[in-house]
Every structure is written in C-alpha cells, then in structure tokens.
N, C-alpha and C positions, 0 to 999 in steps of 0.2 A: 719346714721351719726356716734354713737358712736362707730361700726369696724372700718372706715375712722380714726376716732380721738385716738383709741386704734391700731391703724396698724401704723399712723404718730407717734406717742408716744414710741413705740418698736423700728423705726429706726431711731429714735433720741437717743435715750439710745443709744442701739448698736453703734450710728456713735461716739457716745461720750465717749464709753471705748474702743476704739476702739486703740488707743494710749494704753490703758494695756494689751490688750493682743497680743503687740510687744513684740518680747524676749528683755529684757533690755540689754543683753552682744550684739547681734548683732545692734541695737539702738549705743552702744558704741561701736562698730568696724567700724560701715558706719562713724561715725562723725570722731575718728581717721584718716581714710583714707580723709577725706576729709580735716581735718585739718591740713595735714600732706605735701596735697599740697601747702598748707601756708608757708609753713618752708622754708626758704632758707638761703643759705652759708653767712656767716656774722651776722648772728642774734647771739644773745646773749642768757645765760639758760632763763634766766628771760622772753625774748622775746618768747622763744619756750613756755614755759610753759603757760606764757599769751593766746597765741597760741592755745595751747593742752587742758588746763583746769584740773582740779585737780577732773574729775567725777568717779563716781565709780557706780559697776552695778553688779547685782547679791546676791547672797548670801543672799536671803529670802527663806522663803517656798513657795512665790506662781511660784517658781523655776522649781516646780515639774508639774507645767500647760506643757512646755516646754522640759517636759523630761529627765530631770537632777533625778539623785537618790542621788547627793550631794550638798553640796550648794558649788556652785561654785563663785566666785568672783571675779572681776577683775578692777582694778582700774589705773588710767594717774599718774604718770608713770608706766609700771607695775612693772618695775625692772630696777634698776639703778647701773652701775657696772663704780668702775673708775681702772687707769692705766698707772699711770704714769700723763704728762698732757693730758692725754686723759680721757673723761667722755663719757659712752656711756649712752641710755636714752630711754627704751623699751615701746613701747606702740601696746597693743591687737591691731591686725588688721585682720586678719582671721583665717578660721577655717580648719585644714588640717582632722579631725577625729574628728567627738562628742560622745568624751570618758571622759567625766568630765576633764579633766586635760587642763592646758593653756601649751601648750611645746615652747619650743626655734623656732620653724620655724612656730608658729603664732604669733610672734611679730616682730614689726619692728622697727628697732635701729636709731635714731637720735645722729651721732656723732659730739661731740664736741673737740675742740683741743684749746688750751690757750682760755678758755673760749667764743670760737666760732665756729657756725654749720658751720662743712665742705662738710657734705652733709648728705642726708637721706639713708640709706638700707647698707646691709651688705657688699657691695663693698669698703665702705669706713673706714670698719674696719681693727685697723693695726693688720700684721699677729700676 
C-alpha cells in the first residue's frame, strides 16, 4: 500500500508543477495570439490593452531549464512606436529562430489611427 500511496503522491506533485515547467515566453505567445483575436477595428488603446494585459514573461534564471543562455524577457506591449496619428502596438507572438533575441517579424502590430484599432498585422501599416 505504501508504493500505491508513494506512486499517487509523485503524480500529484508532477501534475501540480507541471504549469512550471511551461516555458513562460511561449505561455505568453499562445495567450497573445489568442487575445489578439479579440481586437477588433473601432476599439479604443485602452480597450486593446484591457484586452492584451500588461503580462510580462521571462527574464529569471530558472530561464536556463528552457535553454536560454540569456535572460530573455518579454513583456504586452513589447514595443510601442507612434507616427504621426498613427500608434502602432507590438505584442510577442512567435518564434521565427531561438536565438535569445525577440526581432521585428515575431511580433505583431495592433494599429491604431485617431485613437482607433484599424486592424491587426502588418498590412495595415502606413508605408
């Protein structure tokens, strides 16, 4: 009885860290992508960002379980660039090379124009 009660006991533990050892940056890529189908034309920053959430992921040392030899970090928005009345509004969504670095074509842009989503992805960037 007490292997039964010591074997029940190891995959409860297990099921129950099982949540840490997700990578936390792809944990924040899936939910980007998923929250990003929320967005729609007409929403307001305030509404997007409601939306998106202000999470941030990475940049610990248990970083290094995952393969990272840097602490990499990424955080909603990742990067925010304006232009005129235009604001555009970067959020991590995949991974093109896991080469520590976050570059320009794994993020995807939520563009706004007089303080309203005119649409999600790089098409609706003005040239």
């Amino acid at each position: 009885m007490t292997r039964f009660a010591t074997l029940l006991f190891l995959v409860a533990a297990l099921a129950a860290c099982s949540s840490l050892m997700l990578d936390p940056l792809e944990q924040l890529r899936s939910a980007n992508k998923q929250n990003l189908a929320k967005v729609a034309p007409g929403m307001t920053r305030m509404e997007v960002e409601s939306v998106m959430g202000h999470e941030r992921a990475g940049g610990k040392l248990p970083e290094v379980l995952f393969g990272r030899l840097q602490y990499l970090e990424a955080k909603n928005p990742m990067r925010e660039e304006t232009h005129g009345d235009q604001v555009v509004l970067y959020y991590y969504t995949d991974v093109k090379a896991r080469d520590d670095r976050i570059t320009d074509d794994e993020l995807t842009p939520v563009v706004l124009r007089d303080g309203k989503v005119v649409g999600v992805g790089a098409q609706f960037l003005k040239p």
